[in-house]
C-alpha positions in Angstrom: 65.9 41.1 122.5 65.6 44.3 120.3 67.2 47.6 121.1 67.7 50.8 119.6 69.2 51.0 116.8 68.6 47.4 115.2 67.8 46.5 111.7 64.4 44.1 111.2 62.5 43.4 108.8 58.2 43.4 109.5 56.8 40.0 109.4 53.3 40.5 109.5 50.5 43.4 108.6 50.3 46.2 105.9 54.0 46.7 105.9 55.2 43.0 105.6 58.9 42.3 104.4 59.7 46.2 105.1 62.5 47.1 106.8 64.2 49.4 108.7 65.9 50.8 112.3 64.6 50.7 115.5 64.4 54.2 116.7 62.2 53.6 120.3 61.2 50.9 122.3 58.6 50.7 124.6 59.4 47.9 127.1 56.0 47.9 128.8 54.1 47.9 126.5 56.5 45.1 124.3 56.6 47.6 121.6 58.8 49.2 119.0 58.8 52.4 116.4 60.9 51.5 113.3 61.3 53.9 110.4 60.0 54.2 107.7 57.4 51.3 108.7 53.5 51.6 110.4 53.2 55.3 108.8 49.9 56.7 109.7 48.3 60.1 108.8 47.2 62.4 111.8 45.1 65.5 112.3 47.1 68.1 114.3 44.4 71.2 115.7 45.6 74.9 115.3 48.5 76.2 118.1 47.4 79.9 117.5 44.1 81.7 116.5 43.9 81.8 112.8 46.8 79.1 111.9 45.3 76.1 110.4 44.9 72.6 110.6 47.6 70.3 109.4 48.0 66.6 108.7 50.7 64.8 109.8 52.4 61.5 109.1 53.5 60.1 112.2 55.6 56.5 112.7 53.2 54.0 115.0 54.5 51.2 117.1 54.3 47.7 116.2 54.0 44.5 118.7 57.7 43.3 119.0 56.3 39.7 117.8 55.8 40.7 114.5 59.3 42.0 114.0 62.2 40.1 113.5 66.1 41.3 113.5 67.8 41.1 110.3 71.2 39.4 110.8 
C-alpha cells in the first residue's frame, strides 16, 4: 500500500524511472500525485477584469499500478 509521503520510482509512461514523494492519494479513484513527476501545463482564465491569462504547471495523478515504492 502507498501513503503519503513515500518514495517510488514511475514504472511506466513519459516519466519512466523518475522518482520522487507521494504528496496525495486519492483512494477512490487508486490514484497518487508525486512530485516532480506527470507535470502538465494548464491555462488559468483572468480572476479580475483586465489581469491576464496565465499558464500553469500543475502535478497530475498517476494510476497507483504504474508506481512502485522504492525500498
Amino acid at each position: 500500500m502507498i501513503k503519503k509521503g513515500d518514495k517510488v520510482t514511475v514504472l511506466t509512461g513519459k516519466d519512466k524511472k523518475k522518482s520522487g514523494t507521494v504528496t496525495r492519494v486519492f483512494p477512490k479513484d487508486a490514484k497518487v500525485i508525486v512530485s516532480g513527476v506527470n507535470i502538465c501545463k494548464k491555462t488559468q482564465k483572468p480572476r479580475k477584469s483586465g489581469q491576464k491569462g496565465t499558464i500553469v504547471e500543475m502535478e497530475f495523478p498517476i494510476h497507483i499500478s504504474n508506481v512502485s515504492k522504492k525500498v
